[in-house]
Backbone bond lengths (Angstrom), bond angles and torsions (degrees), N, CA, C in turn:
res aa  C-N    CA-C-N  psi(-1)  N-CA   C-N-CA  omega(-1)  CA-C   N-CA-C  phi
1 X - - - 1.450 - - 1.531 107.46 -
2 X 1.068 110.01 128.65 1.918 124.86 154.35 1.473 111.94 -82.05
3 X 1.757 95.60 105.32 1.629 116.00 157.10 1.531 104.34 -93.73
4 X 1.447 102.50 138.79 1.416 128.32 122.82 1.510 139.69 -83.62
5 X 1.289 117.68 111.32 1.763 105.21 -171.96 1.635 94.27 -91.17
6 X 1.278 90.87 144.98 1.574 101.52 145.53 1.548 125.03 -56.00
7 X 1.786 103.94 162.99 1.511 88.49 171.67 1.290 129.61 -76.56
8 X 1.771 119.96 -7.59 1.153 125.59 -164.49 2.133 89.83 -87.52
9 X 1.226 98.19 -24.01 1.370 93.22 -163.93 1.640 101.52 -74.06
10 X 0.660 132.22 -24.15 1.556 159.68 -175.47 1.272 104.92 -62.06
11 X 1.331 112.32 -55.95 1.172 126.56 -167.29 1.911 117.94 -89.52
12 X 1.548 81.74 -11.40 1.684 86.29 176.32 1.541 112.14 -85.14
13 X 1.465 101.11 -32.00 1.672 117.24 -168.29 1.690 105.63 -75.54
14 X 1.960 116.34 -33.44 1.269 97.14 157.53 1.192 134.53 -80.83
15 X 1.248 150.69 3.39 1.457 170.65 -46.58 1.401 112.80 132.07
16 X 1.901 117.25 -24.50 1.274 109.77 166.00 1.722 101.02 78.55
17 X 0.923 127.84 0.61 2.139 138.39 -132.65 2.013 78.01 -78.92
18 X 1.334 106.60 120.90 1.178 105.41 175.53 1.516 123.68 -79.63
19 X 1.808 108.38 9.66 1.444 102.71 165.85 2.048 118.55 -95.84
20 X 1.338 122.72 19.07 1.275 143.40 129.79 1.648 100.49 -58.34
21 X 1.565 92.45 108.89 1.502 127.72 163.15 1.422 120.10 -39.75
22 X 1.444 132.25 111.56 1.364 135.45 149.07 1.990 107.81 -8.56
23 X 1.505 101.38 -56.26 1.379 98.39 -168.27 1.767 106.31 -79.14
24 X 1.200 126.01 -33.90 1.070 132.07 176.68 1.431 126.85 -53.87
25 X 1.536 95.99 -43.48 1.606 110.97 -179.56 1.577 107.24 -87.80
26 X 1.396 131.44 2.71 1.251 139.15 151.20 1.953 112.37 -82.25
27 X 1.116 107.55 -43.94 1.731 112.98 -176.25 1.595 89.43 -64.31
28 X 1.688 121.70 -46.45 1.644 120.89 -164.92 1.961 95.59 -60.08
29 X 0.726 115.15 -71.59 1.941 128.42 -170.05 1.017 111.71 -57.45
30 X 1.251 130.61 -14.57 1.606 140.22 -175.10 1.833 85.94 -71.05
31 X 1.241 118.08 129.30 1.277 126.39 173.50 1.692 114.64 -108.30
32 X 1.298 112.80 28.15 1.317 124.07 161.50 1.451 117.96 -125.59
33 X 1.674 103.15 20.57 1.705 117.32 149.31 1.332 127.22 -129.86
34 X 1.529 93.62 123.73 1.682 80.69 -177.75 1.580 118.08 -68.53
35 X 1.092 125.15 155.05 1.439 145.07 167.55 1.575 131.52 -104.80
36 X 1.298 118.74 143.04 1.300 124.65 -149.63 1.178 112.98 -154.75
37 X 1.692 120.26 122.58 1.802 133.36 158.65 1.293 101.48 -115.22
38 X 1.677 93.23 143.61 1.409 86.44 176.93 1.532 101.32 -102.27
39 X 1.754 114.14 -179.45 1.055 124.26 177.23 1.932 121.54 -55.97
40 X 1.350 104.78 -18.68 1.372 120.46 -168.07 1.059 100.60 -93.42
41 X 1.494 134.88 -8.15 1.121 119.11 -170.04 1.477 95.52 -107.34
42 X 1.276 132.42 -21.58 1.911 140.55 150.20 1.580 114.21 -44.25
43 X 1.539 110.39 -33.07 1.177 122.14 -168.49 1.634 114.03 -68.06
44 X 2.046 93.13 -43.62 1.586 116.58 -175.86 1.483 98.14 -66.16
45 X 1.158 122.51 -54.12 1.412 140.04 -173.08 1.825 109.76 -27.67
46 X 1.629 91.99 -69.51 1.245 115.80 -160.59 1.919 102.68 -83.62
47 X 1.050 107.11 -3.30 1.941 121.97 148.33 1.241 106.97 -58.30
48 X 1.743 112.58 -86.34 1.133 141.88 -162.09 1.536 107.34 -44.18
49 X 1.563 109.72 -32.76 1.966 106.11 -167.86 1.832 88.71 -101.47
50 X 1.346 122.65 -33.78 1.471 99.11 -169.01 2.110 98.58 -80.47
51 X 1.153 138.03 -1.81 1.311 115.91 132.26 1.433 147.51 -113.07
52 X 1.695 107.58 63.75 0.992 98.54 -165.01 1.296 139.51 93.56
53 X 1.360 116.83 -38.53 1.494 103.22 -158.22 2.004 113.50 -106.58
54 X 1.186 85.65 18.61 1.529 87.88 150.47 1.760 110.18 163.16
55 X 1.284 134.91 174.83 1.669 128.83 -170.92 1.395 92.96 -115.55
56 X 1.123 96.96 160.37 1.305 108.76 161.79 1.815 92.30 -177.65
57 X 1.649 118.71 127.56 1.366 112.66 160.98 1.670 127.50 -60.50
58 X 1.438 128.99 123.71 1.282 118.03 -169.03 1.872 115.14 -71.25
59 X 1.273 101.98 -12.58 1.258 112.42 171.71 1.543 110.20 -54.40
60 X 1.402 121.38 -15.42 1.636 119.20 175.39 1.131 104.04 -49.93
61 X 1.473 135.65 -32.96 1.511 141.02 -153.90 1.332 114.63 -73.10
62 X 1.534 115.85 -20.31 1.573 135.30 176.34 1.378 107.98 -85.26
63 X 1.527 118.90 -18.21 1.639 99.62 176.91 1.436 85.52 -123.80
64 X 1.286 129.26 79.06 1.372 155.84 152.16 1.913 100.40 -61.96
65 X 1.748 80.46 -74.51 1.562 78.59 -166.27 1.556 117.97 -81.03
66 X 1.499 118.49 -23.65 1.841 109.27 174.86 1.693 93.08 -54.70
67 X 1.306 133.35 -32.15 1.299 128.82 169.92 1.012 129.33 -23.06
68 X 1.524 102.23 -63.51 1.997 124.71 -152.04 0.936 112.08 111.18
69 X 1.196 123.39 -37.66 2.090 127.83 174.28 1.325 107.46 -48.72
70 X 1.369 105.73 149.37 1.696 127.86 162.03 1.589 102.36 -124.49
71 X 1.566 104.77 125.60 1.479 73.30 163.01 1.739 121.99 -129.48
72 X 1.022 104.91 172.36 1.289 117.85 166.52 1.295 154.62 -32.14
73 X 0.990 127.66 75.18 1.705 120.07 -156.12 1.594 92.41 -81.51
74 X 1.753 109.50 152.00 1.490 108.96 154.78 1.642 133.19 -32.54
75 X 1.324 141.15 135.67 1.167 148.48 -128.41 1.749 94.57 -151.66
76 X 1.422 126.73 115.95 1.167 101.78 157.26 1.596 144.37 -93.70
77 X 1.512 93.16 18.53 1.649 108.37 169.75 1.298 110.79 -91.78
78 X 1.008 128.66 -20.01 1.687 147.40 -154.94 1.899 77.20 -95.94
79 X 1.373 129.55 -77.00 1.370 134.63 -164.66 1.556 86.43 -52.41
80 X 1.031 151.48 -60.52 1.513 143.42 -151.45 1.490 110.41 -77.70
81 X 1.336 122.13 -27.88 1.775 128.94 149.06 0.828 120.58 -67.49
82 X 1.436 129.39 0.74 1.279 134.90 -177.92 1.694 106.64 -61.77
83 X 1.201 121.68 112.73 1.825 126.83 161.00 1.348 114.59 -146.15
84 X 1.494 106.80 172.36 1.543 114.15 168.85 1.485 103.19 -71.01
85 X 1.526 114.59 123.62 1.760 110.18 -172.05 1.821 92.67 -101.01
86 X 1.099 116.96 -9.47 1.557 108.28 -171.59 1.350 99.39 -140.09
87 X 1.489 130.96 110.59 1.398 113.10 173.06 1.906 116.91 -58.28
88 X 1.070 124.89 -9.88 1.694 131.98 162.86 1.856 98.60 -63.80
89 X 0.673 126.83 -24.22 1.357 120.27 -146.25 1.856 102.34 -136.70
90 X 1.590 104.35 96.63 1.922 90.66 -166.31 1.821 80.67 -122.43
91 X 1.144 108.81 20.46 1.999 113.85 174.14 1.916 95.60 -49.84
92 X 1.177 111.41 128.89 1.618 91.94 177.26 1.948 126.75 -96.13
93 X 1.923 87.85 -7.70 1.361 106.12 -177.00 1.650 92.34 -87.62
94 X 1.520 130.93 -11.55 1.754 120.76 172.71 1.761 93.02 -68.85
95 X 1.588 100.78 -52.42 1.658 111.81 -148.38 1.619 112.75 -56.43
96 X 1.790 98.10 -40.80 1.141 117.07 176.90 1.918 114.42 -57.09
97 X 1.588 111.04 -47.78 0.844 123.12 169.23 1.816 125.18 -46.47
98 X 1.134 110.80 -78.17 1.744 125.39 143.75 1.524 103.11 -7.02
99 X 1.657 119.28 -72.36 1.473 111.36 -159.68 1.551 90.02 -49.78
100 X 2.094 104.77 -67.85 1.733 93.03 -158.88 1.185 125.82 -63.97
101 X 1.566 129.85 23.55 1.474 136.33 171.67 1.663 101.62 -97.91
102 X 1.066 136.97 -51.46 1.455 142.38 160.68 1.179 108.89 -58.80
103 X 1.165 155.98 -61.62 1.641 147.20 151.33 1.390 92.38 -12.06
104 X 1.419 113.60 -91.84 1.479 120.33 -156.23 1.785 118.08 -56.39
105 X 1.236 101.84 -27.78 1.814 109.33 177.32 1.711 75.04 73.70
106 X 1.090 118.34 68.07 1.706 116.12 148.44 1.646 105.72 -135.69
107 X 1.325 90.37 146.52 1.773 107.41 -179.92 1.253 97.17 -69.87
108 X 1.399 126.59 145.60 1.378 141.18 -148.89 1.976 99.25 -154.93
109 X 1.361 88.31 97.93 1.768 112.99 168.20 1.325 110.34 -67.74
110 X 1.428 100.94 140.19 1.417 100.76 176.60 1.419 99.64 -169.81
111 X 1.545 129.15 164.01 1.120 120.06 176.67 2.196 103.84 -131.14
112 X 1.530 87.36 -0.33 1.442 99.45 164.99 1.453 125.35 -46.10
113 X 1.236 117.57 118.33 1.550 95.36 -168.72 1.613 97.71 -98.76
114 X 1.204 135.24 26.83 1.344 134.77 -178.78 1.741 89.56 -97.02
115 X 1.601 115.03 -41.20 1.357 127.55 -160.72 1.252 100.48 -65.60
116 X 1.524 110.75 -59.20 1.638 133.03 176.65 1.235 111.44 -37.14
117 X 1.719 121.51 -41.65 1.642 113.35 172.11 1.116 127.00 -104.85
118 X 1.167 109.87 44.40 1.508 111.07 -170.79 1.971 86.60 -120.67
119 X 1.104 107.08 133.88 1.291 135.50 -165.03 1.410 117.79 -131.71
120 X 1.349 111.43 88.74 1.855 125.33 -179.54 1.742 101.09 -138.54
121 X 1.621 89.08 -178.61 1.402 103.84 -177.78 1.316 142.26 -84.20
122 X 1.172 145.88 124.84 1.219 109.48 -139.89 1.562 139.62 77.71
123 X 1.415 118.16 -13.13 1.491 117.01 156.89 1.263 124.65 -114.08
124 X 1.381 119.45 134.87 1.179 149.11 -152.72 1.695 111.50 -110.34
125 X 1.297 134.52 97.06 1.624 115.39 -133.59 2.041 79.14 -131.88
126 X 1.513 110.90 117.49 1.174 118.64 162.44 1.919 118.06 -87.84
127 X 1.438 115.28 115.03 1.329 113.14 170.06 1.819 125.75 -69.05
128 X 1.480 88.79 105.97 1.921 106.96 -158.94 1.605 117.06 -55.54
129 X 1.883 92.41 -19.18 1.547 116.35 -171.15 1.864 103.93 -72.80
130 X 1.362 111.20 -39.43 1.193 119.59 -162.24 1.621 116.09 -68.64
């Protein structure tokens, strides 16, 4: 299976964050799935710490692969799917996210529950909590 994590999911798995799912953190370590961040979700990241609203060293991005992660560079089919997939939900780093999970036909973790109800074609939505 092809995951995409979210950034929150991302952020739970470096963090150890014990609200990452028993089942999740078995689908993440299973080394007969690949795993996946995208570049946008480095992008949100590196928002979020230059005001404040949370740390994270960007140097994480170098142990990508002792990880298991691959990640994602910008896509310009992924930008051209780009829409609001949930009118609840106009976040553009979720929406953005969403497109490159439907582009890619990869199951896409999340523990967002705006993400979780958003219901289209083509997305494949893993619960990050579980």
């Amino acid at each position: 299976m092809k995951i995409l994590v979210d950034t929150q999911v991302f952020i739970w798995l470096v963090n150890q964050d014990s609200r990452l799912g028993r089942k999740s953190r078995t689908i993440l370590s299973d080394t007969s799935n690949r795993v996946f961040i995208s570049y946008f979700s480095f992008f949100e990241i590196a928002i979020k710490t230059s005001v404040g609203k949370m740390v994270l060293d960007n140097s994480i991005i170098d142990d990508l692969p002792k990880m298991g992660i691959e990640l994602l560079d910008p896509d310009l089919g992924a930008l051209k799917g780009y829409a609001v997939f949930n009118p609840n939900n106009k976040d553009p780093f979720d929406n953005m996210l969403i497109s490159i999970a439907r582009k890619e036909r990869y199951s896409f973790m999340t523990s967002d529950h705006r993400i979780l109800s958003t219901s289209i074609d083509g997305l494949k939505l893993l619960d990050a909590s579980n």
